[in-house]
TORROBA-984547 format. One line per 8 residues: number of its first residue (from 1); their letters; for each residue x, y, z negated of C-alpha. Coordinates in steps of 0.1 Angstrom, whole numbers, plus 5000, padded with zeros to 4 digits. Example, Ala and Ser with C-alpha at 12.3 -4.5 7.8 and 13.67 -1.06 7.14 Angstrom:
BEGIN
1 = AS = 5123 4955 4922; 5137 4989 4929
// end
This chain:
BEGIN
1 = XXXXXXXX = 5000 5000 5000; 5012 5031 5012; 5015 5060 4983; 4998 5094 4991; 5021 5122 4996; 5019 5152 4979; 5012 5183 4999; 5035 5201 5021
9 = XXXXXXXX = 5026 5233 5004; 5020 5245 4970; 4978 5239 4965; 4961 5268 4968; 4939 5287 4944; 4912 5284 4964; 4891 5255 4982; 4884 5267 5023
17 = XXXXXXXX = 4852 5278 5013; 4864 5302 4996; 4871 5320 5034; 4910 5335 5025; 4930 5301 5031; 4924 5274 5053; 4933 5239 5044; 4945 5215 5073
25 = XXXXXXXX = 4950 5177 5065; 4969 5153 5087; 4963 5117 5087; 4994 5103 5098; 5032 5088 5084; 5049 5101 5114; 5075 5135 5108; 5060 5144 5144
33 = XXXXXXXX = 5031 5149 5136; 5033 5168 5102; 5062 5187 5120; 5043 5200 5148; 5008 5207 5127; 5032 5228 5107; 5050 5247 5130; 5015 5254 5144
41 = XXXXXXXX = 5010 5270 5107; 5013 5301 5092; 5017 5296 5055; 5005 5325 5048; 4967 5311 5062; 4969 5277 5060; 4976 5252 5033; 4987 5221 5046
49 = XXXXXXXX = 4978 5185 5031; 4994 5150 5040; 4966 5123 5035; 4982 5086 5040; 4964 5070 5071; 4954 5040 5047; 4916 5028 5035; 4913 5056 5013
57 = XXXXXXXX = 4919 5080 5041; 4880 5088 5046; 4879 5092 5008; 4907 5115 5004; 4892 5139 5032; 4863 5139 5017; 4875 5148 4984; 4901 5179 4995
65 = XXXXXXXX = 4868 5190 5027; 4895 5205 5044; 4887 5235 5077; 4905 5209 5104; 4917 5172 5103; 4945 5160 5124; 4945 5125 5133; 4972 5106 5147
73 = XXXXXXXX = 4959 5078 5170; 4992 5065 5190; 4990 5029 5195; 4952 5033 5200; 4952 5010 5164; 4914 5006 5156; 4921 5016 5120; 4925 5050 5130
81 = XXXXXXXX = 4892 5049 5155; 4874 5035 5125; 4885 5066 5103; 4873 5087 5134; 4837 5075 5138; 4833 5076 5098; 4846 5114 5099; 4823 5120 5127
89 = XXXXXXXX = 4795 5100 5116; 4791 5101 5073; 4773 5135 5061; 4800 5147 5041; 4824 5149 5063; 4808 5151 5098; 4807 5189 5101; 4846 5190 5099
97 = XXXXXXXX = 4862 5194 5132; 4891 5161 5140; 4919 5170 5166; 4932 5133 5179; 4969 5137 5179; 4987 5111 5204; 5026 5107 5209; 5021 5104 5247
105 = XXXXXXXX = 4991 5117 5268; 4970 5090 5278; 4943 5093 5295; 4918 5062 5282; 4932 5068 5244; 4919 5106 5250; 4888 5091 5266; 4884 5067 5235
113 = XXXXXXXX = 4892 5096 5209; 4864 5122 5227; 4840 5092 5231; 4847 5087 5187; 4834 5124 5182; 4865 5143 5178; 4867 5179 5191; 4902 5179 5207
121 = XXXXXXXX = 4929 5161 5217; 4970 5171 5215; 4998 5148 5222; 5034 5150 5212; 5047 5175 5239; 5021 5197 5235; 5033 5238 5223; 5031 5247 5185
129 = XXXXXXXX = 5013 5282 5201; 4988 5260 5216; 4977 5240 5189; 4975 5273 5169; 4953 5288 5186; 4927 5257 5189; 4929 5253 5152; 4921 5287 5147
137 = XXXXXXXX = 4892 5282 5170; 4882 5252 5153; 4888 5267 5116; 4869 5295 5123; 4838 5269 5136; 4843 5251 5104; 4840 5278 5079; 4812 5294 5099
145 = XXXXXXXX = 4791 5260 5094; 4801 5263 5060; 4788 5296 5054; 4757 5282 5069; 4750 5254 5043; 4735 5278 5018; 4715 5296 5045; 4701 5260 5057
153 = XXXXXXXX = 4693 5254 5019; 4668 5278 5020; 4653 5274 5049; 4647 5232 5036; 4635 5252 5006; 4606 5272 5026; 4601 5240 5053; 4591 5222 5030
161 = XXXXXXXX = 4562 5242 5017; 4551 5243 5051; 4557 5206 5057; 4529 5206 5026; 4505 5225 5048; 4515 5210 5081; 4503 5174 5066; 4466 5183 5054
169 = XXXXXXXX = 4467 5197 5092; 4480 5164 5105; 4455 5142 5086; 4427 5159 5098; 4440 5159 5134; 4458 5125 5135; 4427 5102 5150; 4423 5127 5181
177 = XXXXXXXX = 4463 5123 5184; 4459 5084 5183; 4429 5085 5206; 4451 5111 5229; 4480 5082 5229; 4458 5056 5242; 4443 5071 5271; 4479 5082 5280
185 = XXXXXXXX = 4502 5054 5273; 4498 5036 5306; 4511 5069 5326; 4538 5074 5299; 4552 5041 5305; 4551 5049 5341; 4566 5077 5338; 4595 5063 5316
193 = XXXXXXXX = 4607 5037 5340; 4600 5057 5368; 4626 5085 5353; 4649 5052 5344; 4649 5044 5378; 4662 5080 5393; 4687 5079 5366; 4698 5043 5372
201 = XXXXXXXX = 4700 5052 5410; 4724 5085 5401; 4745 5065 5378; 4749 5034 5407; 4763 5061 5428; 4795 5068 5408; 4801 5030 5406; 4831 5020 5430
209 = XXXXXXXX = 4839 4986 5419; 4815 4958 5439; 4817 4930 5403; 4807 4961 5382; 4785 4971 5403; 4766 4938 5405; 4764 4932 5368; 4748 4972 5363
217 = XXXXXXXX = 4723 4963 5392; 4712 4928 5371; 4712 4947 5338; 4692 4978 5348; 4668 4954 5374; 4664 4934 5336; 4654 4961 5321; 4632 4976 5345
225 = XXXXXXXX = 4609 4946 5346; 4611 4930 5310; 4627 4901 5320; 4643 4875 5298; 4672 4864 5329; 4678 4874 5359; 4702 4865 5390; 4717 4882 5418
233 = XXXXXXXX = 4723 4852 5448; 4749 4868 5474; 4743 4853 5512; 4770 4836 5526; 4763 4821 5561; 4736 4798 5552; 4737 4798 5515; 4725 4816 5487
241 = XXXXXXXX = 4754 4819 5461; 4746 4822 5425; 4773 4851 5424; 4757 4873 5389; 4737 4859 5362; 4724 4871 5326; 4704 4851 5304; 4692 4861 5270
249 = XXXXXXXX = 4682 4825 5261; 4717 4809 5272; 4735 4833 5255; 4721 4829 5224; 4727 4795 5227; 4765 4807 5232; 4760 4794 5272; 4784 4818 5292
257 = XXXXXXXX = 4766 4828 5328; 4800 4828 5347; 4802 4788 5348; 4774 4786 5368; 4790 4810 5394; 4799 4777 5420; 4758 4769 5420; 4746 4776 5453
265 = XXXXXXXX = 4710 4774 5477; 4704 4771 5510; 4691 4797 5532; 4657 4777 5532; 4619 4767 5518; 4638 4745 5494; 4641 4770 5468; 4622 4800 5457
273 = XXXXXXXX = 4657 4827 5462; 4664 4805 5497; 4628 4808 5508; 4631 4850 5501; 4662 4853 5511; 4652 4835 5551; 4621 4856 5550; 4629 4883 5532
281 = XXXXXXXX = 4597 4882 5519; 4587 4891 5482; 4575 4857 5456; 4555 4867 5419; 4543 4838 5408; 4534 4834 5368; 4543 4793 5369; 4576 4777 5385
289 = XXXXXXXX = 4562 4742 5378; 4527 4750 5391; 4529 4765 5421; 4504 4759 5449; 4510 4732 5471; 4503 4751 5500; 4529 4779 5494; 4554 4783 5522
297 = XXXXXXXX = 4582 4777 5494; 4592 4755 5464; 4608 4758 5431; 4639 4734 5428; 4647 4724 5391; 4680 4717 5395; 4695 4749 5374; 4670 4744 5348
305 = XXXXXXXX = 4683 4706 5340; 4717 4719 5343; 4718 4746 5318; 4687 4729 5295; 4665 4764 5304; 4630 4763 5310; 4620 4788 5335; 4586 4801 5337
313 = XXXXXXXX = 4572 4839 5356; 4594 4846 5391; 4598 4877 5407; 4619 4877 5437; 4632 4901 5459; 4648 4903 5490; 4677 4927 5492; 4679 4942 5527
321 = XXXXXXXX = 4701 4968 5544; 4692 4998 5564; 4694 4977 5597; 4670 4951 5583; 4700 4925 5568; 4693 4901 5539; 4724 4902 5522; 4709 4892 5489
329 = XXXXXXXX = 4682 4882 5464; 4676 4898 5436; 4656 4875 5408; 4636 4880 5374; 4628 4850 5352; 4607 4849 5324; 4588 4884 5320; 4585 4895 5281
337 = XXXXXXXX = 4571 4922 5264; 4588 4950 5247; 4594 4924 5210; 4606 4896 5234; 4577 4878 5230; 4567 4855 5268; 4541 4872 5288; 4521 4855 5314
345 = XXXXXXXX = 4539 4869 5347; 4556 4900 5363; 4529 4930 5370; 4523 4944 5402; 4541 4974 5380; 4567 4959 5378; 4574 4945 5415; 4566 4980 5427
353 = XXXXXXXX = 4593 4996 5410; 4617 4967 5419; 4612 4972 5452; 4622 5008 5449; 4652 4994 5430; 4663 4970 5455; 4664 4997 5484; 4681 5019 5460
361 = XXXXXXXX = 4708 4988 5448; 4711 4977 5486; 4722 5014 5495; 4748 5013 5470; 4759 4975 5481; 4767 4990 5516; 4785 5020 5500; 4807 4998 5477
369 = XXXXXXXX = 4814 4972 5504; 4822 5000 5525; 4851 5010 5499; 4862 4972 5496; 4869 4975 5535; 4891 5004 5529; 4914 4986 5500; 4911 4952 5517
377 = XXXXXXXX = 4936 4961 5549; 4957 4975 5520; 4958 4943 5501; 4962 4922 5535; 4991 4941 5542; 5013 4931 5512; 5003 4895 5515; 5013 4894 5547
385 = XXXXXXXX = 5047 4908 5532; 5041 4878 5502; 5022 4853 5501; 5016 4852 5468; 4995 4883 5468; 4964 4863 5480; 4927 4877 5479; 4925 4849 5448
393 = XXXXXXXX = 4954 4863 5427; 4943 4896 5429; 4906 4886 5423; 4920 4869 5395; 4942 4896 5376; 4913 4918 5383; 4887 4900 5363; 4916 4891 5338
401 = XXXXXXXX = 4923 4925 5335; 4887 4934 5329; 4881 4909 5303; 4912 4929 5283; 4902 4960 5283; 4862 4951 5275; 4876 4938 5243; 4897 4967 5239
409 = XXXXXXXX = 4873 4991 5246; 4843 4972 5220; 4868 4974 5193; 4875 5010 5192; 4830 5017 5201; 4832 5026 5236; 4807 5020 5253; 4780 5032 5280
417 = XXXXXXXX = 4787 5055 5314; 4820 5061 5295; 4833 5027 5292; 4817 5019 5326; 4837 5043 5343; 4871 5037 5327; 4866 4993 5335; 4854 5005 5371
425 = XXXXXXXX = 4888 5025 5378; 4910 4995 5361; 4896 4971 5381; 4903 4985 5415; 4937 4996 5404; 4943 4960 5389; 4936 4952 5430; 4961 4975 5439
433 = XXXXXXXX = 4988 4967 5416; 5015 4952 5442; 5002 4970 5472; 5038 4986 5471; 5049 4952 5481; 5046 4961 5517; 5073 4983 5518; 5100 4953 5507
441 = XXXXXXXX = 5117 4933 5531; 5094 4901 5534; 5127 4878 5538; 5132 4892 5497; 5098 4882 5489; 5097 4846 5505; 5128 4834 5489; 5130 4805 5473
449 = XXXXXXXX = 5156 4803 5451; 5170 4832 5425; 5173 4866 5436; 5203 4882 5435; 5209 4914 5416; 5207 4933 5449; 5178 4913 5461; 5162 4924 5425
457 = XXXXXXXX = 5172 4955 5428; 5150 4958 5462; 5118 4943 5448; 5116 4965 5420; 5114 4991 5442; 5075 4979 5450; 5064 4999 5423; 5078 5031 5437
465 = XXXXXXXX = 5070 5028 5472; 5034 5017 5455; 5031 5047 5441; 5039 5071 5467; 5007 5055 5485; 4987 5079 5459; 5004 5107 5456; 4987 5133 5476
473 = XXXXXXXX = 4948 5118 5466; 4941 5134 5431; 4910 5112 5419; 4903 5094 5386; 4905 5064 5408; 4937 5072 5425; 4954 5084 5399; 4943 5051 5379
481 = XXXXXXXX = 4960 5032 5408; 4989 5056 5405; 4994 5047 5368; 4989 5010 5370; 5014 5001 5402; 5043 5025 5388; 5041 5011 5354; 5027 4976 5353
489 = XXXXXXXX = 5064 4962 5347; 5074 4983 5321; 5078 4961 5286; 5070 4973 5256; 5098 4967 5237; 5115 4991 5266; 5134 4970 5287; 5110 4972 5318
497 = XXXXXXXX = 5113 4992 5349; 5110 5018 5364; 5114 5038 5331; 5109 5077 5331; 5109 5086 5366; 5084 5099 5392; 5071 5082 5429; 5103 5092 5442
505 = XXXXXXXX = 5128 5079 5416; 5137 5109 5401; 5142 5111 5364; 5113 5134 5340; 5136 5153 5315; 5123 5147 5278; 5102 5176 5271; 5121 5186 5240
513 = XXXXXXXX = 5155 5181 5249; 5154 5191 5283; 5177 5158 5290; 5168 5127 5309; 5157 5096 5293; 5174 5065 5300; 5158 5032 5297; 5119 5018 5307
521 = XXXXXXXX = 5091 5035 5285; 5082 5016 5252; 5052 5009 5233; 5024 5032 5240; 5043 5056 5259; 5034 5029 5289; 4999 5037 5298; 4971 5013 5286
529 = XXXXXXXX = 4957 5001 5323; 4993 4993 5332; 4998 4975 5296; 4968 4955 5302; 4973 4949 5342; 5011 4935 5334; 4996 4909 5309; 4971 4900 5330
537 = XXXXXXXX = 4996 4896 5362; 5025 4876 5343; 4996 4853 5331; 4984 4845 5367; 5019 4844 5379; 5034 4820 5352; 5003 4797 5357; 4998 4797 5397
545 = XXXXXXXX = 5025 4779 5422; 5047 4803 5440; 5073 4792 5469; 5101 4796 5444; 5084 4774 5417; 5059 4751 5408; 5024 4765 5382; 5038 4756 5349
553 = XXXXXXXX = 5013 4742 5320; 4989 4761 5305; 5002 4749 5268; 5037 4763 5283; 5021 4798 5296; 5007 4802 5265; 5036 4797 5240; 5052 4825 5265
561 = XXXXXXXX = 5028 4849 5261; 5021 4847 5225; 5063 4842 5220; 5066 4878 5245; 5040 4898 5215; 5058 4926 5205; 5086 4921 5234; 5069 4923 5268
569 = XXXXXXXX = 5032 4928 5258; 5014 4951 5235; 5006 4930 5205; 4970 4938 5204; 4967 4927 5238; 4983 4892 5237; 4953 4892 5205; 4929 4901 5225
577 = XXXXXXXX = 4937 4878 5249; 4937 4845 5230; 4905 4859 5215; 4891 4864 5251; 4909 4832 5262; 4873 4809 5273; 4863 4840 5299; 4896 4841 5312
585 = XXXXXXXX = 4899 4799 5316; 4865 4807 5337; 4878 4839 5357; 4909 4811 5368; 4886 4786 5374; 4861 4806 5396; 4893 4818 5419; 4914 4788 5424
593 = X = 4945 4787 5447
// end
């Protein structure tokens, strides 16, 4: 246990309420962080207090209700994000304003702190000047919500006499109100999802990644209609191909949807999705097991024996294109009711608002296929270069890579449009991680037998020459990309590559000293995508044949990777990743060779 440490300056006379001194406290045991709150501090206004970052960190804040609290959050440990959502999110303390104080400026850990409730965000490098004038800014907030308690006391005071009134009101009133909500809660409801729906189809637009863009279709279709499961079936040729799946049922049960994702349908009358999918017609029927022998389609059983489920209400739907394509169905099992409970079948409700879905999905399947076209020459080109970099491998670090930082992201609460975002732009720039592969001499690549130290010397310039490829396009995404192919063989205990240097080689002074850096980045200065991305590709690497060697054991690729914590890998990660290690068995399994 670590012992608190006294304050930095002498305590003052005065708690911040009383308006002449400020009080700061800084949540940290790093001398950078005190240093550079302090040199931010005139002495003179401020009175500066060191709070250990241990359990009793919430406690202590609470006790001293400082003007500002300074967190440091390198490492992106969930300890400290823990202290962050209690600041923001416990009455006593949530009217304080929290700067998140990082030693490097990462983008996700600043998209993690904001999405925790903190007000600003500094990193190591950033000026003393700076920081003083946003705590000023944020001291003044602070005291001015202060000042405001005892005027909001009041004002409960006299609200509550009113409240008194407003009630014998309210009594008298309340059975026209209930009468009122009756006659109007079939247009509210339709007016709810119909609003859900504009949104959903806004949000589907800013979605670039095709596998994160099915599994938002399936969950907002889901919720749309009520339905207990639901499946999106891809076309391929002549088949159906169970490619997305959520099940409430199953995954209560623990049943993951992705080992279904091999299950496939003909194009035909065999199946309910097949029969849709040739005619691109629309099926709501309230009993799979007692349809009408004179329907044009049939249900086939087989997934229900498989996975133990018993399926009941079916609404399918085709999804078409704008020239008339079925590229897809779109199904709803099982309709419920708001508690869960079964309900006899989809309403004509519901399958009109689908179908206004399904265009709306459809749209943005062309759009996100269109981007897939754009990266796949991209991706074709460096496996022509090595073969190695097949479609599967980088399918497979992808979804590896996905499964990471999902984890990652639900320990620290982020979650919603935020999260969605950040796991869209990691995925595509997991895609793109060796694209810079086409700019080394394929001989190099194809060798099989050890490199030689020049021969080394040329691949690792792939992350450069990778690099470059986004220079000039300043996007999330590209810069994502950017991040991810310069850095994804850096190490974290420093002894990757290419260390502090830019898309052309060039060494990045120290922003202190003024003096280059020698040696790869360590620990947390290597950004978290590329962290997460190099776990993911070793993993795929050390357990897939190449021409130089043969796909060792999993038992061996394991013992690596956990032996590598703390070495090559972030040590939360290699956690993570035995903790996610089932998804990841299936992510291999679904993209073999």
């Amino acid at each position: 246990m670590r012992q608190e440490v006294p304050s930095v300056n002498q305590p003052s006379s005065q708690q911040h309420h009383g308006w002449d001194r400020l009080m700061v406290a800084v949540v940290s045991d790093a001398d950078w962080c005190s240093c550079l709150v302090r040199d931010a501090c005139d002495p003179k206004d401020y009175e500066l207090r060191l709070v250990p970052p241990n359990e009793r960190a919430w406690q202590r804040i609470s006790n001293l209700s400082p003007s500002v609290v300074a967190v440091d959050i390198s490492g992106g440990e969930s300890e400290a994000f823990q202290l962050l959502r209690a600041l923001n999110t416990n009455q006593e303390t949530e009217a304080i304003p929290v700067i998140a104080m990082a030693a490097a400026s990462d983008a996700l850990l600043r998209a993690a702190a904001f999405a925790a409730g903190v007000e600003d965000f500094v990193h190591r490098g950033t000026d003393p000047e700076e920081l003083r004038s946003r705590m000023r800014t944020l001291s003044r907030l602070s005291n001015a919500v202060a000042r405001s308690i005892d005027a909001e006391a009041s004002l409960q005071r006299m609200k509550l006499r009113l409240r008194e009134r407003e009630r014998q009101l309210e009594e008298s009133g309340r059975l026209a109100h209930h009468l009122r909500e009756s006659n109007q809660s079939d247009s509210k409801e339709h007016q709810t999802r119909v609003e859900g729906m504009v949104q959903v189809g806004l949000d589907l637009n800013k979605v670039q990644d095709f596998h994160v863009l099915m599994d938002r279709i399936l969950s907002e279709a889901r919720h749309l209609t009520h339905a207990e499961a639901g499946t999106i079936f891809m076309r391929e040729a002549k088949n159906l191909r169970f490619a997305y799946a959520q099940n409430d049922t199953l995954a209560s049960q623990g049943v993951e949807s992705p080992r279904f994702n091999t299950y496939t349908l003909p194009v035909s009358d065999h199946s309910i999705a097949g029969w849709v999918g040739a005619s691109g017609e629309t099926v709501n029927i309230a009993d799979a097991y007692a349809i009408d022998p004179t329907a044009p389609y049939r249900f086939d059983p087989s997934f229900d024996r498989m996975s133990g489920y018993r399926t009941r209400s079916v609404l399918a739907m085709p999804l078409r294109t704008s020239l008339g394509q079925t590229v897809g169905v779109l199904q709803m099992l099982n309709a419920v009711d708001d508690r869960g409970r079964p309900r006899d079948r989809f309403h004509e409700t519901d399958q009109a608002m689908l179908g206004h879905f399904a265009s709306m999905a459809t749209v943005a399947i062309e759009r996100t296929q269109l981007t897939e076209s754009l990266i796949v020459p991209l991706l074709r080109l460096a496996e022509l270069n090595d073969p190695s970099e097949t479609g599967q491998h980088i399918e497979r670090v992808a979804g590896y890579s996905t499964a990471l930082f999902e984890e990652w992201a639900r320990r620290r609460g982020l979650d919603g449009p935020a999260f969605e975002r950040q796991r869209d732009r990691l995925r595509i720039a997991a895609k793109l991680h060796d694209v810079g592969k086409v700019g080394v001499d394929k001989n190099v690549l194809r060798q099989k037998r050890r490199l030689t130290p020049s021969e080394f010397e040329q691949v690792k310039l792939h992350v450069l020459r990778g690099a470059y490829c986004f220079l000039d396009f300043n996007t999330e995404f590209t810069e994502a990309a950017r991040e991810v192919v310069l850095n994804h063989h850096e190490r974290w205990d420093g002894k990757g590559y290419p260390g502090h240097v830019d898309v052309n080689g060039l060494p990045i002074p120290d922003p202190r000293t003024g003096t280059p850096r020698v040696g790869g980045k360590v620990g947390d200065e290597i950004p978290l995508f590329a962290r997460v991305v190099g776990l993911a590709d070793v993993f795929d690497a050390l357990s897939s044949a190449r021409c130089y060697k043969e796909a060792w054991p999993e038992r061996r690729v394991l013992d690596t990777i956990r032996s590598e914590s703390g070495k090559h890998f972030d040590p939360e990660l290699v956690e993570i990743f035995f903790t996610r290690l089932g998804s990841i068995r299936e992510l291999r399994d679904a993209h073999p060779g």
